[in-house]
Backbone as CSV, one residue per row, in Angstrom:
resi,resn,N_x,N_y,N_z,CA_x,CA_y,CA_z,C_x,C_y,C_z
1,UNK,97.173,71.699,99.450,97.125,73.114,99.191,96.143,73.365,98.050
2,UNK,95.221,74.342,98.468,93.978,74.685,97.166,94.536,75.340,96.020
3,UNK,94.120,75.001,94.916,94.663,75.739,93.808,94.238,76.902,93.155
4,UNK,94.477,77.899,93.172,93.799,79.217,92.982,93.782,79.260,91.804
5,UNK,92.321,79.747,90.682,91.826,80.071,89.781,91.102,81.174,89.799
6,UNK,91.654,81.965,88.421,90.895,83.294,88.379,89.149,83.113,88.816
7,UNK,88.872,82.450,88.529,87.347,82.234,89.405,86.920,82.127,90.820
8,UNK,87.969,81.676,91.259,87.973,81.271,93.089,88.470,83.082,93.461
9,UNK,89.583,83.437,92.465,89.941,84.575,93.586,89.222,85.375,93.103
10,UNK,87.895,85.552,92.127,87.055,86.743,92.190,86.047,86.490,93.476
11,UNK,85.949,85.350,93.576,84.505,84.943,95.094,85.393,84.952,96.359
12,UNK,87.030,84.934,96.194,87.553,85.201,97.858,86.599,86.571,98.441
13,UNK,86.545,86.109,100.191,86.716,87.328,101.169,87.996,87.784,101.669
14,UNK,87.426,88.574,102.102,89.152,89.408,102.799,89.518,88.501,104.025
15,UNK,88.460,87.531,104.779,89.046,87.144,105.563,89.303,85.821,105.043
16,UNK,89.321,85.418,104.323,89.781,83.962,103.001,91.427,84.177,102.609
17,UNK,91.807,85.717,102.386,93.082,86.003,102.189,93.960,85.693,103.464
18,UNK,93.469,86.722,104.014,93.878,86.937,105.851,94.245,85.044,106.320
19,UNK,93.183,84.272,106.027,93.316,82.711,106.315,94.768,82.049,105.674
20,UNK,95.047,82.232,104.677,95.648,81.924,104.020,97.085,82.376,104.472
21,UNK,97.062,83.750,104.313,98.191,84.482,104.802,98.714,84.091,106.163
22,UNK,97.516,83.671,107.312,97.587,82.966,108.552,98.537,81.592,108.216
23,UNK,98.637,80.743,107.701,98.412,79.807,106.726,100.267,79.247,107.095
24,UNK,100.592,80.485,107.032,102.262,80.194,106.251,103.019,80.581,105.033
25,UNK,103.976,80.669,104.649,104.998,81.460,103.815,104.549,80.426,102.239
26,UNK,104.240,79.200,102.880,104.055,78.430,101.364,102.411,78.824,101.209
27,UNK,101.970,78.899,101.767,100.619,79.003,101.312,100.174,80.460,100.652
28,UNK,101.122,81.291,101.193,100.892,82.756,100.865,101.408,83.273,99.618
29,UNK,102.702,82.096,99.573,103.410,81.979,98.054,102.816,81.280,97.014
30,UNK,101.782,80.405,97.081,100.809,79.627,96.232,99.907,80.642,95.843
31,UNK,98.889,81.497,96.605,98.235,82.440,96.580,98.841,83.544,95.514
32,UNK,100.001,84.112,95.969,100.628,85.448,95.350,100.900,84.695,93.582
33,UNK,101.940,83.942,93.768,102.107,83.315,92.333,100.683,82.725,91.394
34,UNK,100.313,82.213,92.345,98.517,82.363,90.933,97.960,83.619,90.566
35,UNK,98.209,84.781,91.284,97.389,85.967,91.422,98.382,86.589,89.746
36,UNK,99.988,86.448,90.155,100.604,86.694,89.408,100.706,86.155,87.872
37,UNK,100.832,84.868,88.150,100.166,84.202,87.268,99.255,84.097,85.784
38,UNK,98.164,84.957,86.933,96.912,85.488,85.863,97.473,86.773,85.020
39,UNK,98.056,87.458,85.017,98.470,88.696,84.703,99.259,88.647,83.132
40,UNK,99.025,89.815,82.951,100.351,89.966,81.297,100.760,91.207,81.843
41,UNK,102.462,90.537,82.207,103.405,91.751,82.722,103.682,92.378,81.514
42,UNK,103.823,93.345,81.149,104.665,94.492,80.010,106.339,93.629,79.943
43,UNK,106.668,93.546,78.658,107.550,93.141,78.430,109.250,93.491,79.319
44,UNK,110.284,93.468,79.851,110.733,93.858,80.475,110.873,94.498,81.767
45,UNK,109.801,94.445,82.576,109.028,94.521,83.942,109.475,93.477,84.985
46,UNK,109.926,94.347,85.932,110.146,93.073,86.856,109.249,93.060,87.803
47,UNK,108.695,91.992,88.750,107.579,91.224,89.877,108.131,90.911,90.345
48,UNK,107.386,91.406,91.730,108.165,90.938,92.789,107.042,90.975,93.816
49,UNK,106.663,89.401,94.669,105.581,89.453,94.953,106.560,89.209,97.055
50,UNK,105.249,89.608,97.631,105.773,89.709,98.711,105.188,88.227,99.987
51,UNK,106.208,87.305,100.339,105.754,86.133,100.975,106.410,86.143,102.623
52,UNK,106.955,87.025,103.379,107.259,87.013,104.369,107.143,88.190,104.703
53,UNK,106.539,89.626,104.200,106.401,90.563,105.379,107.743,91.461,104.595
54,UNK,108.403,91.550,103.576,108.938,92.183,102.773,108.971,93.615,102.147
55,UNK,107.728,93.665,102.261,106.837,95.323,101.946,106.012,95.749,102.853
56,UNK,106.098,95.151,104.087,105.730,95.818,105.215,104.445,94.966,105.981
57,UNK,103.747,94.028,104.848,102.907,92.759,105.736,101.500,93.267,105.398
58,UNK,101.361,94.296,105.454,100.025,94.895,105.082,98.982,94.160,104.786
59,UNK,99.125,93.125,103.797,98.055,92.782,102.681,98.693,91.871,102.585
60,UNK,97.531,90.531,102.455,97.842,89.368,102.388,98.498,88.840,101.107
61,UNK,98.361,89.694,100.075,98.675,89.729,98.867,99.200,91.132,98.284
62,UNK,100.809,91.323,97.820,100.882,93.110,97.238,102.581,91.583,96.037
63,UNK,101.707,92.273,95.078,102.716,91.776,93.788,103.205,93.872,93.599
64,UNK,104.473,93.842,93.330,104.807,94.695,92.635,105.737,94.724,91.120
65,UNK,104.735,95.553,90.271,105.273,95.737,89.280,106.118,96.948,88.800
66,UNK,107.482,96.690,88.772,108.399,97.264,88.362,109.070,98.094,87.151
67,UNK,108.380,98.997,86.512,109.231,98.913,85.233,110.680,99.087,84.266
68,UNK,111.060,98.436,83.746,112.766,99.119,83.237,113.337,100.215,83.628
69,UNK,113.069,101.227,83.963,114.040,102.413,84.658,113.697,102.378,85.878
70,UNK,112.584,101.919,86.605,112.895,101.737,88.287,112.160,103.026,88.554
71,UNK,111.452,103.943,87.519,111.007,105.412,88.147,109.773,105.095,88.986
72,UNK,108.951,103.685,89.494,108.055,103.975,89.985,107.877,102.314,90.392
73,UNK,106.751,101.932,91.014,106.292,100.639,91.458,104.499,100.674,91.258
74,UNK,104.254,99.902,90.802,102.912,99.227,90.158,102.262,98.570,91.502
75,UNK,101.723,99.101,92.885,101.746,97.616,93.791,99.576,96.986,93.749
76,UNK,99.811,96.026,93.436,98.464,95.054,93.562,98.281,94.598,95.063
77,UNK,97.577,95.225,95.392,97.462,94.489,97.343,95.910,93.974,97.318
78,UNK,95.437,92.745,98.005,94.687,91.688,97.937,93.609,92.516,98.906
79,UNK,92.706,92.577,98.893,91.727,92.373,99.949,92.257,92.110,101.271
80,UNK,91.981,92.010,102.381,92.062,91.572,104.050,91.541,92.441,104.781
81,UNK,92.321,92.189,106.547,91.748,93.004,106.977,91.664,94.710,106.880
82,UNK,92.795,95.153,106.115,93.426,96.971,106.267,91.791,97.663,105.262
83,UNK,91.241,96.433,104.491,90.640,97.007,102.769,90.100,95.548,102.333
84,UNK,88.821,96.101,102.155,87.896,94.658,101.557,88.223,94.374,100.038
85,UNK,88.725,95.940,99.659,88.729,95.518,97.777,90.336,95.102,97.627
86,UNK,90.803,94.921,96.381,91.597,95.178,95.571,92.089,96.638,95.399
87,UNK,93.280,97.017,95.583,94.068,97.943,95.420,94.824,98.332,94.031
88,UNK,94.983,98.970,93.210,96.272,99.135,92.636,97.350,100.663,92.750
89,UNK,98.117,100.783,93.351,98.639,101.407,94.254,100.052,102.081,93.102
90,UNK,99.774,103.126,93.041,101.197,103.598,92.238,102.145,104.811,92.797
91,UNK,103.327,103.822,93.374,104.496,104.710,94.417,105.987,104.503,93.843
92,UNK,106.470,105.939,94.029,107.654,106.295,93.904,108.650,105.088,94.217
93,UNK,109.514,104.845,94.048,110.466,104.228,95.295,111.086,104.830,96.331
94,UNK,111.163,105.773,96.684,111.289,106.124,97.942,109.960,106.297,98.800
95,UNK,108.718,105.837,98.181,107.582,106.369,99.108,107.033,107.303,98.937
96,UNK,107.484,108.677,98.429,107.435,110.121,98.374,106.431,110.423,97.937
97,UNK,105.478,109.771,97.373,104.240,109.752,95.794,103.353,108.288,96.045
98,UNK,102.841,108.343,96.542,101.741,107.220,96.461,100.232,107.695,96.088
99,UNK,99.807,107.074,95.045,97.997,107.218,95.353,97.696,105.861,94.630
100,UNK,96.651,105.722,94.721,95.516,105.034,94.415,94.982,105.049,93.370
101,UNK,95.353,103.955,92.025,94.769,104.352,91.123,94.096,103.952,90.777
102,UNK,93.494,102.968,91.495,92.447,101.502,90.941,91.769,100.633,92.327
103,UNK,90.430,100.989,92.189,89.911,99.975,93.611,89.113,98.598,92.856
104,UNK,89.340,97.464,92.828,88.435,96.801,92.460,88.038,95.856,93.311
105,UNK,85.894,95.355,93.192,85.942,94.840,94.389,86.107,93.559,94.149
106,UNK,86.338,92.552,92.999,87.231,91.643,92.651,88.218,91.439,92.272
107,UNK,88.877,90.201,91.953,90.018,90.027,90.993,88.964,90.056,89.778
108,UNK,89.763,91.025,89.106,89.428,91.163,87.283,90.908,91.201,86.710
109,UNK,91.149,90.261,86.170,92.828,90.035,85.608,92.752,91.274,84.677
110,UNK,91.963,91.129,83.644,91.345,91.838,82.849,91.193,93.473,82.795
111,UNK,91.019,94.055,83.844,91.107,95.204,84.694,92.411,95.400,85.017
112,UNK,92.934,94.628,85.440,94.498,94.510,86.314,95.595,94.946,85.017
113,UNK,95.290,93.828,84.293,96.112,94.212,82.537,95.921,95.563,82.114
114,UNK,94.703,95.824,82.393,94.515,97.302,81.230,96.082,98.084,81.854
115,UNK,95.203,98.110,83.401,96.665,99.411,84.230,97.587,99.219,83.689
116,UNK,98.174,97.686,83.930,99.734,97.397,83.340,100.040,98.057,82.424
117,UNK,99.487,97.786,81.040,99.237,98.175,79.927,99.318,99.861,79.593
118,UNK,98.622,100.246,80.124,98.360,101.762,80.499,100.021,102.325,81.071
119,UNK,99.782,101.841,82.075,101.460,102.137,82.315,102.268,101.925,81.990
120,UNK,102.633,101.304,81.046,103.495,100.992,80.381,103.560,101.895,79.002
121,UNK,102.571,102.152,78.874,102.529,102.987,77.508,103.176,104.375,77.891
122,UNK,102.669,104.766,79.034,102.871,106.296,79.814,104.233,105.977,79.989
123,UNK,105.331,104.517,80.237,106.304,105.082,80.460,107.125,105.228,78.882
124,UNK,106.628,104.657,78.244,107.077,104.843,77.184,107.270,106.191,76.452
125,UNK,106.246,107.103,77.017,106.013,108.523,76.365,106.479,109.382,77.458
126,UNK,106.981,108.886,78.143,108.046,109.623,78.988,107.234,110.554,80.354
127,UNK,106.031,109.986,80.981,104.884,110.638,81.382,105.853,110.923,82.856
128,UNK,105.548,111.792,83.995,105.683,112.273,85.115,105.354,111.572,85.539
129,UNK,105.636,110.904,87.205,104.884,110.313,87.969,103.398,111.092,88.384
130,UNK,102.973,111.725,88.473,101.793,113.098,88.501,100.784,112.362,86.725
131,UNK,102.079,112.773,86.072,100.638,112.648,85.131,100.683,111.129,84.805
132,UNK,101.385,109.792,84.938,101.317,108.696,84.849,99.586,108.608,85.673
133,UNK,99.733,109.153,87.072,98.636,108.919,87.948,97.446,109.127,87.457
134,UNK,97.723,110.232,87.085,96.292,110.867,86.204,95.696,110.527,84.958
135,UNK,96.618,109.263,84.584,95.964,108.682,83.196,95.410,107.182,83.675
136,UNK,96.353,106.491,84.613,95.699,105.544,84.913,94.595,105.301,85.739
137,UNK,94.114,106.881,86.649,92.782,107.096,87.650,91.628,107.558,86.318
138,UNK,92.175,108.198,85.482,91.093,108.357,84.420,91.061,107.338,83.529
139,UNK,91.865,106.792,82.779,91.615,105.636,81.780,90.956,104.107,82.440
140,UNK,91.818,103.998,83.300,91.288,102.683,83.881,90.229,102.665,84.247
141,UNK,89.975,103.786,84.704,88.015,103.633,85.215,87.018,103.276,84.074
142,UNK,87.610,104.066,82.940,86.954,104.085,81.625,86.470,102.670,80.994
């Protein structure tokens, strides 16, 4: 099994994920846990990465980040076939509220942290799901 480094998964293709994901439940779980790996979760945050089709299969890769009150989900979805880039995806838990707050066309851990980061601060200051969105589509770009 190849060992994934923040360097390998900035040069993956979408169909390199898709392979992988083809691959099997261990291989897709090697993949997700390095991706995760690379990351600095916000202190008290729970991850929860998806290895059998759990969040619907979509993406060969969707880690979700959780924060302490549960008001929302953080989701990271990989490149494949649905989307060539990187996603970072911020939805309600019931679904009700989804957008898009982050396209990147690599892994940038670096990038990935800020959001965390970002969001985490917004939940701290008690932000809306509305205006959480609107700080991490404007700041993160920044």
């Amino acid at each position: 099994m190849m060992t994934h480094t923040p360097e390998n998964l900035k040069t993956m293709l979408p169909s390199e994920f898709e392979d992988i994901r083809a691959s099997g439940e261990a291989y897709r779980h090697a993949l997700t846990s390095a991706v995760i790996s690379c990351l600095n979760v916000p202190e008290n945050w729970h991850v929860n990465g998806e290895y059998r089709g759990e969040f619907g299969g979509m993406f060969p890769v969707q880690c979700r980040f959780t924060p302490p009150d549960e008001h929302y989900h953080l989701c990271l979805c990989s490149p494949g076939e649905l989307n060539p880039e990187w996603l970072i995806v911020l939805a309600s838990p019931n679904g009700s509220y989804i957008r898009i707050v982050k396209t990147l066309g690599a892994f940038w851990p670096e990038k990935i942290n800020k959001v965390l980061s970002l969001a985490d601060r917004c939940r701290c200051l008690d932000y809306s799901l509305p205006g959480t969105a609107a700080i991490l589509i404007t700041e993160a770009s920044a």
